[in-house]
N, C-alpha and C positions, 0 to 999 in steps of 0.2 A: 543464336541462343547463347547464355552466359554461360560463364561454367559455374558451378555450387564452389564459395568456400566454404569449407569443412571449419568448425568448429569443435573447439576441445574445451572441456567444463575446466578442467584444470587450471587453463589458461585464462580464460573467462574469468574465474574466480580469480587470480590470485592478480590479474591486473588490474579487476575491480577492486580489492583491499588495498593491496599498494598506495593507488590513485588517493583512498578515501583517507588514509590514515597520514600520505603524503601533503594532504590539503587539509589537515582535521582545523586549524586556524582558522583559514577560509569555512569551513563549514559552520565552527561555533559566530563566525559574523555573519553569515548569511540565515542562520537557523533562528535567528537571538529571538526575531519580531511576530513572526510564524510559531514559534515556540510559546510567547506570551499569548498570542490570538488562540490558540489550543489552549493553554490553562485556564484563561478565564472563561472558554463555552464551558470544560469539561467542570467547573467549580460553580457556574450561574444554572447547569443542570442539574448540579448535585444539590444546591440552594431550593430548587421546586420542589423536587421528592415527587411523595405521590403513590399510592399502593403501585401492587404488583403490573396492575395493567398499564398503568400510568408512564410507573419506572420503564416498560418495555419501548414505547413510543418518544418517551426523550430519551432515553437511552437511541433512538434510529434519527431523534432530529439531533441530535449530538452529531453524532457520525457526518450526515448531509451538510451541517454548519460546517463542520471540520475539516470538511473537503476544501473550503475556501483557502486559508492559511496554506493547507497541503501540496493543493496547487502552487502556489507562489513561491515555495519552497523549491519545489519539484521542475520548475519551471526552470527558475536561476539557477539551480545545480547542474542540470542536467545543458543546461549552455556553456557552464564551464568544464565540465567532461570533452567538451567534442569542438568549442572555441577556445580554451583559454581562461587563465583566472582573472581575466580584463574582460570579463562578457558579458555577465550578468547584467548587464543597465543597469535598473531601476534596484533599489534593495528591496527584498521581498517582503513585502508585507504593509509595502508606502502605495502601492496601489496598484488596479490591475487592467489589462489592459487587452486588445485583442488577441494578441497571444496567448493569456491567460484561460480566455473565451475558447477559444481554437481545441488548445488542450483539454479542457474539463469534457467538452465535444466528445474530441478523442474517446477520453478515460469513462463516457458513459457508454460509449459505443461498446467499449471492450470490456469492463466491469459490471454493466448497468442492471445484465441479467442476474448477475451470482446476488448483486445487493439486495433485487426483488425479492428471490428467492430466501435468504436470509429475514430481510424484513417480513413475507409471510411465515415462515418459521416462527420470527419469535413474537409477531402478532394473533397466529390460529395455535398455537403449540403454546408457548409461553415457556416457564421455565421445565427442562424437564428431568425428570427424580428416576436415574438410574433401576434402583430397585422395584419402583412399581412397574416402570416399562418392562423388566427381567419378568412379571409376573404377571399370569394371566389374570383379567378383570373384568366385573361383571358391571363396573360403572362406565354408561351409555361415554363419557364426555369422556375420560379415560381412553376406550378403545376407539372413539372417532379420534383422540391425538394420537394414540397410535397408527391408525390408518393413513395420517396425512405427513408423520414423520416419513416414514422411506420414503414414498416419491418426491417431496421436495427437498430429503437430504443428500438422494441419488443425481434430482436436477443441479443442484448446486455442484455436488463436486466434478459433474460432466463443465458444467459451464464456465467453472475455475480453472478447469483444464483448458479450457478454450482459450482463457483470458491470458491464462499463464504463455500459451506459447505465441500466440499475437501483441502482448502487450511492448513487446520491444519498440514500436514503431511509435509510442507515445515521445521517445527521443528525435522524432521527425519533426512535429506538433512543434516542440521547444524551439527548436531553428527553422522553423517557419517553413519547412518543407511540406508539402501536401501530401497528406499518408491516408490511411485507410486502413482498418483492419483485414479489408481482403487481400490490401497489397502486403500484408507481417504475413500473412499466412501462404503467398506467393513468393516472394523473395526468402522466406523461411523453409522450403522444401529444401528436405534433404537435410534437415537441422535441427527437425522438433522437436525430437525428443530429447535433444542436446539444450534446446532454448528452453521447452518446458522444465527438466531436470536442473539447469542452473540457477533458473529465475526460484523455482520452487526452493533450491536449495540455501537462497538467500532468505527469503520469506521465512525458514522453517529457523536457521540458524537466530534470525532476528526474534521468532517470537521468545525460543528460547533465552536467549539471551535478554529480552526485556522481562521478561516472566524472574529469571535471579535476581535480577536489578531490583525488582517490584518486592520478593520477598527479602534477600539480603538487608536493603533500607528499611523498610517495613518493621522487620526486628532488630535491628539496632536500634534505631530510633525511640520505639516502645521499650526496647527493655534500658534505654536512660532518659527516656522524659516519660512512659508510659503513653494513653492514649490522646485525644483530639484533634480537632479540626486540623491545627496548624500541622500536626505530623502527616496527616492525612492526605493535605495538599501539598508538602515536602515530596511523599511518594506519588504522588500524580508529579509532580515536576519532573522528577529524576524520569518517572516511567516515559513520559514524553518524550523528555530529550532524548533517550536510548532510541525509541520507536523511530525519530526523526532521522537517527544515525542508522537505522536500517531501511527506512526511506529511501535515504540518501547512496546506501550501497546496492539498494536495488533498481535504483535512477540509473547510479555508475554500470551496473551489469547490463541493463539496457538500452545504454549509449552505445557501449563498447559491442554489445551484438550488432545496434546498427549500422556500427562504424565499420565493424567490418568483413558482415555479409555485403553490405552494401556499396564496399570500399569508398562511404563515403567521404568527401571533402567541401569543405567552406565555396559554395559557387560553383559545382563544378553539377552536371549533368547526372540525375540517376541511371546506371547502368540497366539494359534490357533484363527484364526479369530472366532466372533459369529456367 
């Protein structure tokens, strides 16, 4: 039996930033074509509209489109995390290939449920208004949204927990290693709460961080040109790129876990689980 390396978030993080901020060049070339393929679904879905119900459903084919770019993104970064910045092959976004495949696999295996869950959310729930939920209601349609928020918003965050501490092994996927969600969560003993608290603590850092981006530009913008389209898809640009660059630092966190619990290397044999 192996032995557990032990994991420290500290270390985790701060060799994940280093990496990201030491390659930020490498990243705005590999991010450029992934980065356009995301503006124009997120601007060709804003162009349909569509009431309330409408918006909720592209708003979810938004997201599944989006996956595509993301991938390819996710793909090339995370090869040059753990090969090198000679690794990437093909530039992302020129076309996809079974690795591509392999990956997406991956990422519905170990995401696939929390996104259900979300998509019934905002398909039976739709949008939901703080205040009336705070209050008791005698309307029928009211209280059945009530009744189906908790348990799907309890499903979710059990299954995002799930995701969070298996997903490191989507870094096996990119280097053509054959992984498995059961094998993150065997090789991850003795870890998880160390891989779930790191990966979540990139996730949390990134939403914040794109959420100031989003309003900082947002009111600059408006208050010296005022409003319209054009400003409109300025701050989707900006919010993209950021999103990409947390992406990217959440690829790097989950390379580097796999790298090394797994102590692995280019060709070399995976070590007996602990």
């Amino acid at each position: 039996m192996a032995t557990v390396n032990k994991l420290s978030v500290s270390d985790v993080l701060g060799e994940s930033f280093r990496f990201f901020f030491g390659h930020i060049r490498l990243f705005f070339h590999l991010v450029t074509i992934p980065w356009l393929m995301s503006l124009a679904i997120r601007v060709i879905a804003a162009s349909l509209g569509g009431d309330d119900d409408d918006g909720a459903v592209l708003s979810l084919v938004e997201k599944m489109l989006d996956v595509v770019p993301t991938v390819m993104f996710l793909v090339a970064w995370t090869r040059v995390v753990l090969l090198g910045p000679h690794s990437p092959g093909m530039l992302p976004g020129l076309g996809w290939s079974r690795r591509e495949t392999t990956f997406l696999i991956h990422l519905i295996q170990i995401a696939g449920v929390a996104y259900l869950l979300v998509a019934a959310f905002t398909l039976a729930i739709g949008q939901l208004d703080p205040m009336t939920f705070a209050a008791a209601s005698s309307d029928p349609e009211v209280v059945q949204r009530q009744a189906l928020a908790a348990p799907l918003g309890l499903g979710f965050i059990v299954s995002a927990m799930l995701a969070l501490r298996v997903c490191y092994g989507l870094a096996a996927s990119a280097v053509d290693v054959p992984f498995s969600p059961r094998l993150s969560w065997i090789y991850g003993k003795g870890n998880g709460w160390t891989i779930l608290g790191t990966v979540f603590l990139i996730f949390f850092i990134n939403a914040i961080v794109t959420t100031l981006a989003v309003v900082l530009t947002a009111a600059i913008l408006r208050g010296l040109l005022g409003g319209g389209l054009g400003v409109t898809v300025v701050v989707w640009t900006v919010a993209l790129l950021v999103s990409y660059a947390g992406s990217a630092l959440v690829a790097t966190t989950q390379a580097i876990i796999f790298r090394r619990l797994l102590q692995w290397r280019e060709g070399a044999a995976l070590p007996p689980p602990p």
